[in-house]
C-alpha positions in Angstrom: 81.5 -84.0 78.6 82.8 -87.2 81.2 80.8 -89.1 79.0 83.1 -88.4 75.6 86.1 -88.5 78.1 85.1 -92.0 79.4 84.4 -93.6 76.1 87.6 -92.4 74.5 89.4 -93.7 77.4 87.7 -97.3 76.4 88.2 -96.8 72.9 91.5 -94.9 72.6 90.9 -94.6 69.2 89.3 -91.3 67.2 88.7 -92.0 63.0 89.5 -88.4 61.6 87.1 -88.0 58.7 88.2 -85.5 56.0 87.5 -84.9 52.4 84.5 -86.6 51.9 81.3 -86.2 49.8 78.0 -85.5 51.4 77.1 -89.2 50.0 79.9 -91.1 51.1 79.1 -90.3 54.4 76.4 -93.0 55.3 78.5 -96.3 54.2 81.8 -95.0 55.4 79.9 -94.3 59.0 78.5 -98.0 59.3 81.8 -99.7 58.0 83.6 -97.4 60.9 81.2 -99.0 63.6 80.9 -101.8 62.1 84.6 -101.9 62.7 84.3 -100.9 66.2 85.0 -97.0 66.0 83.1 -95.6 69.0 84.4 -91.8 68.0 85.0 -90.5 64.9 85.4 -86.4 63.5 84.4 -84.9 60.6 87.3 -81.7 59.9 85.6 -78.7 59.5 87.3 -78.3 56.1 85.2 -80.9 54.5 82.4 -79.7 52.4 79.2 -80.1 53.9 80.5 -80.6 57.6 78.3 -79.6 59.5 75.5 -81.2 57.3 77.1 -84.5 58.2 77.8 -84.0 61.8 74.2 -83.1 61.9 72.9 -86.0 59.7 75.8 -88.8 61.5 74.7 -87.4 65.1 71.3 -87.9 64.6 71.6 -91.4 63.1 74.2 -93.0 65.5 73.3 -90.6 69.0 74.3 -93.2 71.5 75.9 -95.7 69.5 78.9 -93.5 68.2 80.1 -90.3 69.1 80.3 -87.8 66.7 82.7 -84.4 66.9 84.2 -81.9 64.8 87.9 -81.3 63.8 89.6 -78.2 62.6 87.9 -75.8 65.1 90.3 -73.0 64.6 88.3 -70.4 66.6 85.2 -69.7 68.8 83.1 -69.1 65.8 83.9 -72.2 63.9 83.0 -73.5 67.3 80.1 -72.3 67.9 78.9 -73.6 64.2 80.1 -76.7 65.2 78.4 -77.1 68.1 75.1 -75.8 66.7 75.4 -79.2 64.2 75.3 -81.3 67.1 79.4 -82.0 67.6 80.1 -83.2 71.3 83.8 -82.2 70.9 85.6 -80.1 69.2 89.7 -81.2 68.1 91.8 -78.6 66.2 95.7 -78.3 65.0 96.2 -75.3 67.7 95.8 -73.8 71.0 92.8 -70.8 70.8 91.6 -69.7 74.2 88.0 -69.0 72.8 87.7 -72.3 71.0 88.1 -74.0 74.4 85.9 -71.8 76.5 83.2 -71.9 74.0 83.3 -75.7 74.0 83.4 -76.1 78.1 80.7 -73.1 78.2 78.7 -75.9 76.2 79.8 -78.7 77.8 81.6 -80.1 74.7 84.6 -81.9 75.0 87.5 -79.3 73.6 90.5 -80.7 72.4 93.5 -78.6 71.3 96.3 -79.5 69.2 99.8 -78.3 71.0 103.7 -79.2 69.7 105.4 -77.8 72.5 105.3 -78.1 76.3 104.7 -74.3 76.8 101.6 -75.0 74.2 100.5 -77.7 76.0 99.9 -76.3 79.4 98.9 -73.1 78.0 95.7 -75.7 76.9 95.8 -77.1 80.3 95.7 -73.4 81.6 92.7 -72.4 79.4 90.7 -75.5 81.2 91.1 -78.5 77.8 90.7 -81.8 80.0 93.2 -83.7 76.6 95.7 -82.0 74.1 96.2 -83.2 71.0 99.8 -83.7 70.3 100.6 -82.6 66.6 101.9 -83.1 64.5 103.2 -87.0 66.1 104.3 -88.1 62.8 107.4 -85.4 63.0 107.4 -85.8 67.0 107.7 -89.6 67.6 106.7 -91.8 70.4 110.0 -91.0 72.5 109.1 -87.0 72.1 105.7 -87.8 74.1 107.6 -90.1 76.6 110.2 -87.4 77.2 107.2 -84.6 77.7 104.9 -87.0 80.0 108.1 -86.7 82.4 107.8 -83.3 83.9 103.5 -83.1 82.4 102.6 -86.7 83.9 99.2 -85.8 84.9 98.6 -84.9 81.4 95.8 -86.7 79.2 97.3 -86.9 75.6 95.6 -87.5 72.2 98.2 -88.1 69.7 97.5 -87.5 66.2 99.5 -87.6 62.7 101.2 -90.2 60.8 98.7 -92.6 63.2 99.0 -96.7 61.7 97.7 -99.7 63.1 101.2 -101.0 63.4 102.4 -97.3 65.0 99.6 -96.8 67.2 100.4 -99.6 69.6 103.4 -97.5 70.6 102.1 -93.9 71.2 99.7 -95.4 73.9 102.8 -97.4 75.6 104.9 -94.1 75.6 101.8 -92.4 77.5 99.2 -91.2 75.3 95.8 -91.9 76.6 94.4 -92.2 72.7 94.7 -91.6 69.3 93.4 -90.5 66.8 93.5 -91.8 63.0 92.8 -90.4 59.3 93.8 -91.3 56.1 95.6 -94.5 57.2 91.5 -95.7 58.3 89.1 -93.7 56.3 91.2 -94.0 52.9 89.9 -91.9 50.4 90.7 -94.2 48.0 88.9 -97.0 49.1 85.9 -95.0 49.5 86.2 -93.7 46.0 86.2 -97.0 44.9 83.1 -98.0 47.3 85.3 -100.7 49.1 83.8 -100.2 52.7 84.3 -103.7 54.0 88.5 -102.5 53.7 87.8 -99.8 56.1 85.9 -102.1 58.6 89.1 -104.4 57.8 91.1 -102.0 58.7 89.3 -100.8 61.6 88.7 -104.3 63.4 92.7 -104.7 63.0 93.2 -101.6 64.5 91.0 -101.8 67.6 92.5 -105.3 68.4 96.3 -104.1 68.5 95.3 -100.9 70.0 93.3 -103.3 73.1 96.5 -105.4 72.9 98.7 -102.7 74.6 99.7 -103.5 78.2 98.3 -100.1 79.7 99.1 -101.6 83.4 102.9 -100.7 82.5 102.3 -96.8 82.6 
């Protein structure tokens, strides 16, 4: 579990991965690293998820790391975790999600709005909350809560840009993480894979660009 901690901490940067065919997944994976995406999930909602966390784990163990996103219980969990995920993000705060992840040593980390939300995840033992939704929330709204919660390791999520992203890390979040802006269905649909890596390479160097010495 440090070891997920320590590279998103590098990184700052998860590539959500949602709605894809079983197929797609092998190019859109090697333009992600090829990009320099350390992290990436695949959302539970996507057909064949856990066939592709399985499959993506096995081919890029060490190189990237792989988790699972819309873990919305202890069961979906523990699927997840049998495909090889080494953490699990979801939209909410569920007390068995979390303590089936740590009881694994997987990396849990729950999506909270609210401050009451968010320590509740601190409470149940989540070492980073995801703050959803951020594209209704803002960068001031994660400022304002890293006031009074300033020990607080913060994933933000939702709306994420390479031109917004910058900005959520100066107002105190630790990372964040990135769908459809990055893995675009349409360019995969199309097959354009070098626009992801584009993409991708863009987006790492404005997120590195960020003057973290300020916070």
């Amino acid at each position: 579990m440090p070891n997920v901690l320590n590279r998103l901490h590098q990184s700052k940067v998860i590539a959500i991965i949602r709605g894809i065919e079983l197929t797609q997944a092998p190019p859109l994976f090697e333009a992600l690293a090829a990009g320099g995406i350390q992290l990436a999930e695949v959302t539970l909602n996507t057909p064949n998820a856990l066939q592709i966390i399985d499959h993506m784990r096995e081919k890029y163990d060490g190189r990237m790391i792989i988790g699972a996103g819309t873990v919305l219980n202890a069961s979906k969990a523990a699927e997840a975790i049998q495909a090889g995920a080494e953490f699990l993000i979801s939209p909410n705060v569920d007390q068995g999600m979390i303590e089936t992840a740590l009881a694994h040593q997987v990396t849990p980390m729950p999506g909270a709005m609210t401050p009451t939300e968010i320590v509740q995840a601190m409470n149940y033992g989540a070492p980073i909350v995801k703050l959803f939704p951020c594209s209704s929330l803002g960068p001031s709204f994660l400022k304002e809560i890293r006031g009074p919660l300033n020990e607080l390791n913060i994933l933000a999520v939702g709306g994420i840009t390479k031109e917004n992203a910058p900005s959520y890390l100066q107002a105190g979040a630790s990372s964040v993480g990135i769908g459809g802006n990055l893995v675009a269905l349409n360019e995969i649909q199309q097959g354009n894979y070098s626009a992801i890596t584009t993409y991708a390479e863009q987006l790492m160097a404005a997120v590195h660009a960020v003057n973290f010495q300020t916070f």
